[in-house]
Each structure stands twice: as structure tokens, then as C-alpha cells.
Chimera marker file (.cmm) of the C-alpha trace (Angstrom):
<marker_set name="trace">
<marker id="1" x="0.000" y="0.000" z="0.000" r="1" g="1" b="0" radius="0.5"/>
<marker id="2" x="1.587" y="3.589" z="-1.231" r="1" g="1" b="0" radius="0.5"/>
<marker id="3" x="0.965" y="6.662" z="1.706" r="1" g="1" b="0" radius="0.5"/>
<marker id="4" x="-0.727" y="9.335" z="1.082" r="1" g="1" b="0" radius="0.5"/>
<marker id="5" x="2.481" y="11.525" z="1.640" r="1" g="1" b="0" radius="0.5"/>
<marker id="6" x="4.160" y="9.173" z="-1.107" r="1" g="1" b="0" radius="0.5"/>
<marker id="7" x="1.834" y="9.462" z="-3.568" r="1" g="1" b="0" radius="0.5"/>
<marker id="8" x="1.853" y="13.682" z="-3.036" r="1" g="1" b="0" radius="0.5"/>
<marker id="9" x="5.869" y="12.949" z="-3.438" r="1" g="1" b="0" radius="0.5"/>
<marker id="10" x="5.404" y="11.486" z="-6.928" r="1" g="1" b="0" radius="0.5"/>
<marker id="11" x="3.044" y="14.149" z="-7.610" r="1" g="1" b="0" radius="0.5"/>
<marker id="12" x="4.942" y="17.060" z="-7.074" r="1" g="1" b="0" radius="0.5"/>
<marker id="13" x="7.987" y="16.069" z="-8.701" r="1" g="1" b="0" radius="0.5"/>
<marker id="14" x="8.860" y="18.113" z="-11.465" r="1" g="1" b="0" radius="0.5"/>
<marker id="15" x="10.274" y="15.041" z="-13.325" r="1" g="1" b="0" radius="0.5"/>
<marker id="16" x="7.000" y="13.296" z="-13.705" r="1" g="1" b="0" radius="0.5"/>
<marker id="17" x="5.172" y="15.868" z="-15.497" r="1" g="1" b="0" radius="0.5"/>
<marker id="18" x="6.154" y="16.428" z="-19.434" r="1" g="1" b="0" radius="0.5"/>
<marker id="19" x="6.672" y="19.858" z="-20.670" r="1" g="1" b="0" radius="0.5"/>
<marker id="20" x="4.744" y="20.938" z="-17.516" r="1" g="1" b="0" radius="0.5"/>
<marker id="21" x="1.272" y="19.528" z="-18.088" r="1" g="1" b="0" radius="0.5"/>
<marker id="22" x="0.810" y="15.802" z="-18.692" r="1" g="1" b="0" radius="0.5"/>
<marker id="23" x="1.511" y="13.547" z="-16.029" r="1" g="1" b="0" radius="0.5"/>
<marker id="24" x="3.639" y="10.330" z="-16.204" r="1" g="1" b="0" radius="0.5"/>
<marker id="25" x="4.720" y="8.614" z="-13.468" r="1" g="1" b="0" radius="0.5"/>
<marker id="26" x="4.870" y="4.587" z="-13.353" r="1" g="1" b="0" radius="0.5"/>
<marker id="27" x="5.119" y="4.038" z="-9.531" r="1" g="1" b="0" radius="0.5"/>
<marker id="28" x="1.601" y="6.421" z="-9.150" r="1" g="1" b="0" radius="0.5"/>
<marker id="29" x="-1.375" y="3.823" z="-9.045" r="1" g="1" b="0" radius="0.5"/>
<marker id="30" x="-3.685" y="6.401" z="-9.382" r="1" g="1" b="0" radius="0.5"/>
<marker id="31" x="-5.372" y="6.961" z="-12.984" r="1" g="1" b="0" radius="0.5"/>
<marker id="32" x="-6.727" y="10.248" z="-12.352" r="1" g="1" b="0" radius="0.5"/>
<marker id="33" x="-4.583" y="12.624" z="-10.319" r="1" g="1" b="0" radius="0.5"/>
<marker id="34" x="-4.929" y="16.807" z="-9.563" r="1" g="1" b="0" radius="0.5"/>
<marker id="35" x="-3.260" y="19.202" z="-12.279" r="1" g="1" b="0" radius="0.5"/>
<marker id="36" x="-0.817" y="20.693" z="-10.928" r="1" g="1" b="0" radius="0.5"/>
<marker id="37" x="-2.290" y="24.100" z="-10.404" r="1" g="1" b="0" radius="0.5"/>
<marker id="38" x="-5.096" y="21.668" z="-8.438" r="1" g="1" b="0" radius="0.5"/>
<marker id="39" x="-8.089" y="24.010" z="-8.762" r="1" g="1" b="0" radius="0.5"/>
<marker id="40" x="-8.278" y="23.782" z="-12.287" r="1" g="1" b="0" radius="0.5"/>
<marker id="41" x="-9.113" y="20.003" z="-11.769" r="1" g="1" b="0" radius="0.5"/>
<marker id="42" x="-7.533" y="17.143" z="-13.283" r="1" g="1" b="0" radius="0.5"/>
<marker id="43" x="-5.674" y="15.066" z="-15.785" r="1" g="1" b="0" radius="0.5"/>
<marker id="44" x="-5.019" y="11.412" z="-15.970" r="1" g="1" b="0" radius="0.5"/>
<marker id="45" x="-1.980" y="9.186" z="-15.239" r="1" g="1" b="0" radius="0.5"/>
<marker id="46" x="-0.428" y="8.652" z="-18.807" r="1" g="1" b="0" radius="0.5"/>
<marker id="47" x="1.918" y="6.267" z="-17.730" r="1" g="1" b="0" radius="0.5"/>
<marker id="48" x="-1.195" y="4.098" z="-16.131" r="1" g="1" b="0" radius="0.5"/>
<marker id="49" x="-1.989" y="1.166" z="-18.349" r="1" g="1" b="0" radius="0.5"/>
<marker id="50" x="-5.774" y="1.895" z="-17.717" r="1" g="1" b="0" radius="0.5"/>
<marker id="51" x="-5.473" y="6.271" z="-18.513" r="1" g="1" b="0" radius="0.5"/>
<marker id="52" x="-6.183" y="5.868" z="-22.519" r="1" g="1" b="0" radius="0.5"/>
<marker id="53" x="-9.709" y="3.670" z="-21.814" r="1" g="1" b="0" radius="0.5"/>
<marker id="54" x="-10.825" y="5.976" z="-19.138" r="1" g="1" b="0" radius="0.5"/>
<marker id="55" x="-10.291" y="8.856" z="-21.474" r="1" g="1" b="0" radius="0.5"/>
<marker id="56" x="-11.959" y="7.421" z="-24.182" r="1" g="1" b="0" radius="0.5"/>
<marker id="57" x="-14.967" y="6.721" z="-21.641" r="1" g="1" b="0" radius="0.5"/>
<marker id="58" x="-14.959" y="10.067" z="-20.463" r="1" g="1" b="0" radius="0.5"/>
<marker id="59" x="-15.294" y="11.368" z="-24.395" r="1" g="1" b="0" radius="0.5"/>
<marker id="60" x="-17.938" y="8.959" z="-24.697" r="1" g="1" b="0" radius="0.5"/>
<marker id="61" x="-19.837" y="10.024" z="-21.799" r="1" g="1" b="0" radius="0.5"/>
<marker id="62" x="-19.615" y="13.179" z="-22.402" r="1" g="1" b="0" radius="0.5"/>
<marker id="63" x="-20.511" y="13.034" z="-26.349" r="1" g="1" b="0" radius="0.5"/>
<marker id="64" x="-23.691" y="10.617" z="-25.417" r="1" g="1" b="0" radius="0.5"/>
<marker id="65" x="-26.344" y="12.755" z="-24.651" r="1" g="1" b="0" radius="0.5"/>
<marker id="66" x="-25.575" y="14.814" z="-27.873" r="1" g="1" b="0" radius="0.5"/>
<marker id="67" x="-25.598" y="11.428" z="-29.650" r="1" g="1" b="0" radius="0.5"/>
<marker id="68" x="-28.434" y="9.512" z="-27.740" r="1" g="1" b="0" radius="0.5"/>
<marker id="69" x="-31.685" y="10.665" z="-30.098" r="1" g="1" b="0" radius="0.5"/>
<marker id="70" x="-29.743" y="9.793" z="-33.436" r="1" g="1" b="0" radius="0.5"/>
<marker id="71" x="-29.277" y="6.420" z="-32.280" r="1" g="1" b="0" radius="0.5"/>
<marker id="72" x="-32.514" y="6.007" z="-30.956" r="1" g="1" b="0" radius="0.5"/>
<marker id="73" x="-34.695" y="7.783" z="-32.940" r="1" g="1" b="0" radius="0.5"/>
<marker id="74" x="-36.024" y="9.974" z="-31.006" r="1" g="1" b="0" radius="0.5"/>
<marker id="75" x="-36.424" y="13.673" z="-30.601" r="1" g="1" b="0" radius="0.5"/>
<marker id="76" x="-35.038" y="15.007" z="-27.146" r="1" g="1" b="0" radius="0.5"/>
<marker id="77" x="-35.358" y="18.830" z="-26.278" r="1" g="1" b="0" radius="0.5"/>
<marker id="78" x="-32.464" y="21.127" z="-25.622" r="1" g="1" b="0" radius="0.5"/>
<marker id="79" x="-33.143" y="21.159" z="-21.823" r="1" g="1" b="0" radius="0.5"/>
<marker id="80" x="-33.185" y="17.307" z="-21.813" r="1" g="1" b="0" radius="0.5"/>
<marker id="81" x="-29.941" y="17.490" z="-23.339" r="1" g="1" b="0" radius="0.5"/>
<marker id="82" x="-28.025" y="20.200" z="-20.941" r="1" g="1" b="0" radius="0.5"/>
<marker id="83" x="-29.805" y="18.431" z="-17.841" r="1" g="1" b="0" radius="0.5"/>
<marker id="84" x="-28.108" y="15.235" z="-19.103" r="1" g="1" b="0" radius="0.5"/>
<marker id="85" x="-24.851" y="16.821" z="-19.841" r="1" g="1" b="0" radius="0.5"/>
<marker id="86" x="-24.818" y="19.082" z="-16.432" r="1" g="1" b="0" radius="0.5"/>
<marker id="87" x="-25.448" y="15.418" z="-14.612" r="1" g="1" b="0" radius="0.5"/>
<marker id="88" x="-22.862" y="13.209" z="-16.771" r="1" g="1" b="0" radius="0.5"/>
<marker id="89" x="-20.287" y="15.934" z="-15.926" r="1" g="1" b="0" radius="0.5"/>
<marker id="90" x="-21.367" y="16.143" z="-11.782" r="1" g="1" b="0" radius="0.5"/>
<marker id="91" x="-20.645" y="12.488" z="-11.874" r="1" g="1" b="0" radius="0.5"/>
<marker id="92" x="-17.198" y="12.851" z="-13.832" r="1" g="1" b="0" radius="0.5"/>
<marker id="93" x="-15.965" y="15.300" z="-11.291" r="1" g="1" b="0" radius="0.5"/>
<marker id="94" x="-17.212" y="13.336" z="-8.267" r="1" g="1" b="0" radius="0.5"/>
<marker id="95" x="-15.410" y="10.477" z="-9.698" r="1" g="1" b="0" radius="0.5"/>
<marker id="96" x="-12.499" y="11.997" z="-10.573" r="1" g="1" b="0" radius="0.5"/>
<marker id="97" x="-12.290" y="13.758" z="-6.627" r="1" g="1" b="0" radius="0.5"/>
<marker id="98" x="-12.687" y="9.949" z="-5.877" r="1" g="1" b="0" radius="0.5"/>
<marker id="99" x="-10.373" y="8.131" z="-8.064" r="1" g="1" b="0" radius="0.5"/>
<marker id="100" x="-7.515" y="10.863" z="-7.258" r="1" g="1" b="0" radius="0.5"/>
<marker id="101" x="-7.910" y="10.842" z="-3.073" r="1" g="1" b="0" radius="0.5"/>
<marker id="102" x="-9.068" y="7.166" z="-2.370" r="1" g="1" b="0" radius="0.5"/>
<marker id="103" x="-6.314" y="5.005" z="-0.790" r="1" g="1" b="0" radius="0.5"/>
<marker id="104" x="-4.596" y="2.726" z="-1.907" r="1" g="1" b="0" radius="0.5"/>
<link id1="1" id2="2" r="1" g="1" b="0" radius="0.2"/>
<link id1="2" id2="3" r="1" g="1" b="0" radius="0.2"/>
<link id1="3" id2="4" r="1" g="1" b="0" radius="0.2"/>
<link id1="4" id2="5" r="1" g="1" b="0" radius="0.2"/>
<link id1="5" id2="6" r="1" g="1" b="0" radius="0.2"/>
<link id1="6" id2="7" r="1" g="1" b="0" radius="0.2"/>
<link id1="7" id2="8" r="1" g="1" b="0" radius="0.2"/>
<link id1="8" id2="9" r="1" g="1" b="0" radius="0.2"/>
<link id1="9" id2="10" r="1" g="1" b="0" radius="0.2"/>
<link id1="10" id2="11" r="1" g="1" b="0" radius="0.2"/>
<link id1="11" id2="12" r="1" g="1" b="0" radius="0.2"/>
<link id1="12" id2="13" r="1" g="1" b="0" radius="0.2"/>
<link id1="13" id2="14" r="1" g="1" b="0" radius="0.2"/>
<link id1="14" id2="15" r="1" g="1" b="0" radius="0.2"/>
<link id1="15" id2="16" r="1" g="1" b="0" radius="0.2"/>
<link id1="16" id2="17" r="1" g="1" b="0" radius="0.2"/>
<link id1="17" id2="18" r="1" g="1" b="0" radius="0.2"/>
<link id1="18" id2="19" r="1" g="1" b="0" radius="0.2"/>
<link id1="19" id2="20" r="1" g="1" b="0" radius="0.2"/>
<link id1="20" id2="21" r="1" g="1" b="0" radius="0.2"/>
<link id1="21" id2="22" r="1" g="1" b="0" radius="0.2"/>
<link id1="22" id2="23" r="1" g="1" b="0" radius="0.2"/>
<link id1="23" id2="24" r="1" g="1" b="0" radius="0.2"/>
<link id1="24" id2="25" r="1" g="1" b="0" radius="0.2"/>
<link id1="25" id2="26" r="1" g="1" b="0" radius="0.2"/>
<link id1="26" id2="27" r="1" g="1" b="0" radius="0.2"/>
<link id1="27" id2="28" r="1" g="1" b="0" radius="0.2"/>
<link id1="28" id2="29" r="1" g="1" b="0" radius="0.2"/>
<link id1="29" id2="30" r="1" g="1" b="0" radius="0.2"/>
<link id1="30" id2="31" r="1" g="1" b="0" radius="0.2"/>
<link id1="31" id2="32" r="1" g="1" b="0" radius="0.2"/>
<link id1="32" id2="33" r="1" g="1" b="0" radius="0.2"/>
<link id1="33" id2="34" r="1" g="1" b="0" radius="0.2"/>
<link id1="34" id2="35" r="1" g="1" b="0" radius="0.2"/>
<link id1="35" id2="36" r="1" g="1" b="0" radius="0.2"/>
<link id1="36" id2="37" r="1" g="1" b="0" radius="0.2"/>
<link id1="37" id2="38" r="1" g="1" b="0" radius="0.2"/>
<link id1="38" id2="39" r="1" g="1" b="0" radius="0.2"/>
<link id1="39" id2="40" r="1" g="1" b="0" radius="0.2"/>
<link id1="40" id2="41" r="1" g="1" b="0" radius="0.2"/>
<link id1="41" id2="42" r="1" g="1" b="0" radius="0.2"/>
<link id1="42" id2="43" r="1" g="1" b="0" radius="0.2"/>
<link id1="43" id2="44" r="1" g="1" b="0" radius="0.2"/>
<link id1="44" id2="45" r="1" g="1" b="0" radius="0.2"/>
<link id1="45" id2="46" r="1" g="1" b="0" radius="0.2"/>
<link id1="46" id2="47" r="1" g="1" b="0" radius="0.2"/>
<link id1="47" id2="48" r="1" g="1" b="0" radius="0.2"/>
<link id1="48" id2="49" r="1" g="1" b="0" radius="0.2"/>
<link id1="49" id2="50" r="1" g="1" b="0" radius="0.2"/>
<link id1="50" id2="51" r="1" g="1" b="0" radius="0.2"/>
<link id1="51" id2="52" r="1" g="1" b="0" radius="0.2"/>
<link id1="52" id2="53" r="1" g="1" b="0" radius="0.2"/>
<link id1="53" id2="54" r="1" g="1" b="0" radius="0.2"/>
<link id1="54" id2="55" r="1" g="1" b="0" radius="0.2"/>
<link id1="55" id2="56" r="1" g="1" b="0" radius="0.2"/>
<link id1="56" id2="57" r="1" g="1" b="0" radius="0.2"/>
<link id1="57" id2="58" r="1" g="1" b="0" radius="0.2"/>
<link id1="58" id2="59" r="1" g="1" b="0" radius="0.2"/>
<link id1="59" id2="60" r="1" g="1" b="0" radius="0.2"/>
<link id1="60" id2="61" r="1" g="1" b="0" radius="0.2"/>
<link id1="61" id2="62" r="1" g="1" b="0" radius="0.2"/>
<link id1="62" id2="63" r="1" g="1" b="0" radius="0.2"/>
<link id1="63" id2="64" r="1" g="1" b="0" radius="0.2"/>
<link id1="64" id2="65" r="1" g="1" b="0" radius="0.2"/>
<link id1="65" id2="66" r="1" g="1" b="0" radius="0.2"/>
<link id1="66" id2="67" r="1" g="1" b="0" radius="0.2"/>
<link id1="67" id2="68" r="1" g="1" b="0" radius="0.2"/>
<link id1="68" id2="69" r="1" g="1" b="0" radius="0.2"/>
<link id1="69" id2="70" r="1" g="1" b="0" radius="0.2"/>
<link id1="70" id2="71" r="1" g="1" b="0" radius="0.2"/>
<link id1="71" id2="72" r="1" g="1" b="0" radius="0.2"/>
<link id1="72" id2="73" r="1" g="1" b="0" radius="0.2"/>
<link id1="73" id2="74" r="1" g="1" b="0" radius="0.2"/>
<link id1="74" id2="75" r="1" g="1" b="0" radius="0.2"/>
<link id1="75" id2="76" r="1" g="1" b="0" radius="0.2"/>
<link id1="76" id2="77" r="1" g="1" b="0" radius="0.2"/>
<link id1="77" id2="78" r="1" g="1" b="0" radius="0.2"/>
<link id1="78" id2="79" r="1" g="1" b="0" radius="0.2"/>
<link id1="79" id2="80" r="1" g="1" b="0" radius="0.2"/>
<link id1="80" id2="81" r="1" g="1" b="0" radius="0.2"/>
<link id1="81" id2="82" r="1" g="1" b="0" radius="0.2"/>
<link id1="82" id2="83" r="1" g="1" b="0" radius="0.2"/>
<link id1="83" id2="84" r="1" g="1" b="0" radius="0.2"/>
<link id1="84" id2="85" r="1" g="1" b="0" radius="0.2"/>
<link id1="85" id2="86" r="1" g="1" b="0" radius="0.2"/>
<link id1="86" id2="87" r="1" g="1" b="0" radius="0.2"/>
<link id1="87" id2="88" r="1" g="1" b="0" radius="0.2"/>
<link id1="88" id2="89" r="1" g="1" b="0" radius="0.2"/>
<link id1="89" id2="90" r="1" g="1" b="0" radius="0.2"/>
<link id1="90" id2="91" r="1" g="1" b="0" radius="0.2"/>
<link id1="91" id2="92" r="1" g="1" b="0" radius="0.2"/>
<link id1="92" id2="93" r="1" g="1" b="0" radius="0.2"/>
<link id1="93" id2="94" r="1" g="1" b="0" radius="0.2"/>
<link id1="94" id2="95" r="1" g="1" b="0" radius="0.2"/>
<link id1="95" id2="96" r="1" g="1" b="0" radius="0.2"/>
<link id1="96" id2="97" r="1" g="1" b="0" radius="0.2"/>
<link id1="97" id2="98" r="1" g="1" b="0" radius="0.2"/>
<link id1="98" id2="99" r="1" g="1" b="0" radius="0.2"/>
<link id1="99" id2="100" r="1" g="1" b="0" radius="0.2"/>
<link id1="100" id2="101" r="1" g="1" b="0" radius="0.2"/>
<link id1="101" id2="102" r="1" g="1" b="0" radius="0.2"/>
<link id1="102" id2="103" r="1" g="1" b="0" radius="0.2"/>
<link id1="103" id2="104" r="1" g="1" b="0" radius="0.2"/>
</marker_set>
């Protein structure tokens, strides 16, 4: 099990983010971690063997309530569709708060 002060180690060290934005760093377990300026939310974990499926179903999530009524035919209102994308991006954010501070 990797401490929390181990993990904020590996996250602050200059030498595991690339040109200053994307994170890579093989010993994190964590997919989703903080950006570096941490209010402006967060990135994933390139180096994580999992990061490239979560981001495709994060696009995918995100691009599905835009992409729901063609595929099933029916005709959903512009409210339906920014109550749905409001919601889908709540959860992302929860989830990413999650993935980034749960213990490991």
C-alpha cells in the first residue's frame, strides 16, 4: 500500500510531469490525479496502463447525450440534453475527486 504523503511525493515532482502539463509517473497507481495548479481540476496518469480507456470513456460520456436521439430515434429537447450533460459531468468530477484521493 503507497501513503498518502508518497503518492503527493510522486506528484509534485517536477520530473513526472512532461513539458509541464501531462503527467507520467509509473510508480503512481492512481489513474486520475490533480493538475498541478489543483483548482483547475484534473488530468489522468499517462503512464497508467488503464489512462487511454478511461479517457476514451470520459469522451464517450460526455458526447452521449448529444448522440443519444440519433441512435434512438427519437427527438429530445435542448433542456433534456443540458440536464443530461450538467449530470454526466457532476458524476465525472465526483469520480475523478474519488479516483484521485481514495487510498490505496
Amino acid at each position: 500500500m503507497i501513503t498518502k504523503e508518497e503518492l503527493n511525493r510522486l506528484w509534485s515532482d517536477p520530473a513526472n510531469w512532461r513539458r509541464g502539463v501531462v503527467y507520467w509517473c509509473p510508480e503512481d497507481p492512481r489513474i486520475i490525479v490533480p493538475k498541478r495548479a489543483k483548482w483547475t481540476g484534473y488530468t489522468m496518469n499517462f503512464s497508467h496502463r488503464n489512462a487511454y480507456w478511461a479517457l476514451l470513456a470520459v469522451v464517450v460520456a460526455l458526447l452521449a447525450p448529444f448522440f443519444a436521439p440519433l441512435v434512438f430515434e427519437s427527438p429530445t429537447g435542448t433542456t433534456v440534453l443540458t440536464v443530461s450533460f450538467i449530470l454526466i459531468v457532476t458524476v465525472l468530477i465526483f469520480l475523478c475527486r474519488w479516483e484521485s484521493t481514495r487510498e490505496r
